[in-house]
C-alpha positions as CSV (number, residue, x, y, z in Angstrom):
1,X,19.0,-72.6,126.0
2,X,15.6,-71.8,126.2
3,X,12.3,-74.5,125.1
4,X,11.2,-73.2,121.7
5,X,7.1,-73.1,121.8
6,X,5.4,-72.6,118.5
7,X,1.5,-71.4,118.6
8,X,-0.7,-71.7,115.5
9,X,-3.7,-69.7,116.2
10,X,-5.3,-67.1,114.2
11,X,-7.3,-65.1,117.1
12,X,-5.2,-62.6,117.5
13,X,-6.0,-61.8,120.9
14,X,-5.4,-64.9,122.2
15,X,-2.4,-65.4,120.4
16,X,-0.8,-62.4,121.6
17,X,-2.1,-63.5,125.0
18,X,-0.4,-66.6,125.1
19,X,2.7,-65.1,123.6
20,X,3.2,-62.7,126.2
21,X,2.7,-65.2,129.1
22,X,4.8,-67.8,127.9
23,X,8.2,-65.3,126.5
24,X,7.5,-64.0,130.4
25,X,8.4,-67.2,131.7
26,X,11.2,-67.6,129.9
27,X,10.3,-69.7,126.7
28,X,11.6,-68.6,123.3
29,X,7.6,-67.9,121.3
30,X,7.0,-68.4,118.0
31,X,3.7,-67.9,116.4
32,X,1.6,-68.6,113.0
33,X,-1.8,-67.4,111.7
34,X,-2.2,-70.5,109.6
35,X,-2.2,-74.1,109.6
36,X,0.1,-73.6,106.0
37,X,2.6,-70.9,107.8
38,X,2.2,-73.0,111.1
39,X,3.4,-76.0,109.4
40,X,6.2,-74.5,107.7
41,X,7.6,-72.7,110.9
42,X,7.4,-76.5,112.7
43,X,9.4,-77.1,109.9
44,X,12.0,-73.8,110.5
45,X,12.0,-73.6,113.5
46,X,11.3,-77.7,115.4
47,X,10.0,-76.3,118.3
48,X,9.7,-78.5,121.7
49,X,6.6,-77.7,121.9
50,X,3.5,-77.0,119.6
51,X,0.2,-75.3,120.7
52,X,-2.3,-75.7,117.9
53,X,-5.6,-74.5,117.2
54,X,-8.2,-77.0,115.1
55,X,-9.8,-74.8,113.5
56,X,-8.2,-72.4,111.0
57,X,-7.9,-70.9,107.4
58,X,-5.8,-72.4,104.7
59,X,-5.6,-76.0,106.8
60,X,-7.1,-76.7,110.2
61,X,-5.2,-78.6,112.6
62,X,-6.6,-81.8,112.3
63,X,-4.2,-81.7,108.8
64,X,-1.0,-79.8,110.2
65,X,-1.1,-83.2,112.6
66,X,-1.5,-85.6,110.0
67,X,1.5,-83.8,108.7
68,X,3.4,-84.3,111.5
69,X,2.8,-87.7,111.8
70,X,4.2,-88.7,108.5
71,X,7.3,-87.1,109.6
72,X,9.7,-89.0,111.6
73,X,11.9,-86.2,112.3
74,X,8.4,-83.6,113.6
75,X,6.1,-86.6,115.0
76,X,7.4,-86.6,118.4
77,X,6.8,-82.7,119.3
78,X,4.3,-82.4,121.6
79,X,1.3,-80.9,120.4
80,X,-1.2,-79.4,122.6
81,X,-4.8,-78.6,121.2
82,X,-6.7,-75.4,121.3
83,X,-9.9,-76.4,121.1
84,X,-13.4,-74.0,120.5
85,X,-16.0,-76.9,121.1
86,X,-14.0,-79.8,123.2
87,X,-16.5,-82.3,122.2
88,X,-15.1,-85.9,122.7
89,X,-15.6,-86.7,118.9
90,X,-13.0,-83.9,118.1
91,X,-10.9,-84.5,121.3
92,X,-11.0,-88.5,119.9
93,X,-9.4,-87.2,116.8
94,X,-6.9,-85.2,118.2
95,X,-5.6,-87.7,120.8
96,X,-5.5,-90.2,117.7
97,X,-3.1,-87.9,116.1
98,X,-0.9,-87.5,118.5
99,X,-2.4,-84.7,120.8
100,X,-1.0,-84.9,123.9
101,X,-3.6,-82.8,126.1
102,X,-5.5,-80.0,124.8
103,X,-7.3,-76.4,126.3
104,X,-11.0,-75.3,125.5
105,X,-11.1,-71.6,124.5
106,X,-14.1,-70.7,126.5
107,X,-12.1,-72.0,130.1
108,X,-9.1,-70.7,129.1
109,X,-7.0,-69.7,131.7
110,X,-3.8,-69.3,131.1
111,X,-2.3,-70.3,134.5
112,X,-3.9,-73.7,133.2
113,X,-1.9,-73.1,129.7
114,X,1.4,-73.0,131.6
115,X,0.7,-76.1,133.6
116,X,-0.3,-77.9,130.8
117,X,3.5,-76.6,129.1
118,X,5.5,-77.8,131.8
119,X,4.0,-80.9,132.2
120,X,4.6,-81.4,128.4
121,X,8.3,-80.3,128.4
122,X,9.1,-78.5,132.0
123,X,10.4,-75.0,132.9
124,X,12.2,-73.0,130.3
């Protein structure tokens, strides 16, 4: 069975990016505008893996991983930052809330993205 990856990022363009790369590879891709949609579908769908923007409308990410960590059954999905600024301070936060690595939008490269997602939870 394929590893379910769940993005929450509302730039479209990278979203669909990332989408298409990772479903190429053979992972199963779900994806979520919202912190609010993105914390539902967590909920839906308990991916093995979670790539999640900080900054968003209706709740950032900072709060869709405080979420998480109140829940014992979503707390140990990896989550994987996407990041617009990087700055230690917010990288700090993250880490304290479970992040397990993170990507700055303005190096992205995605062969780095798929690293990162193996590393996290291996091949599809």
């Amino acid at each position: 069975m394929a590893k379910k990856i769940l993005i929450i990022e509302d730039e479209e363009i990278l979203l669909d990016l990332l989408k298409k790369k990772l479903s190429s590879l053979g992972y199963e891709v779900y994806t979520a505008k919202d912190g609010k949609a993105g914390l539902e579908a967590i909920k839906e769908v308990v991916p093995d893996l979670v790539l999640l923007d900080i900054i968003m409308p209706k709740m950032g990410g900072f709060e869709v991983m405080e979420k998480l960590q109140e829940d014992e059954s979503l707390k140990a999905i990896p989550v994987i930052v996407i990041s617009n600024s990087g700055q230690p301070v917010e990288l700090n936060k993250a880490k304290e809330l479970g992040a397990k690595d993170w990507l700055i939008k303005t190096e992205f490269d995605p062969k780095e993205v798929i690293e990162k997602v193996v590393k996290q939870i291996g091949q599809p």
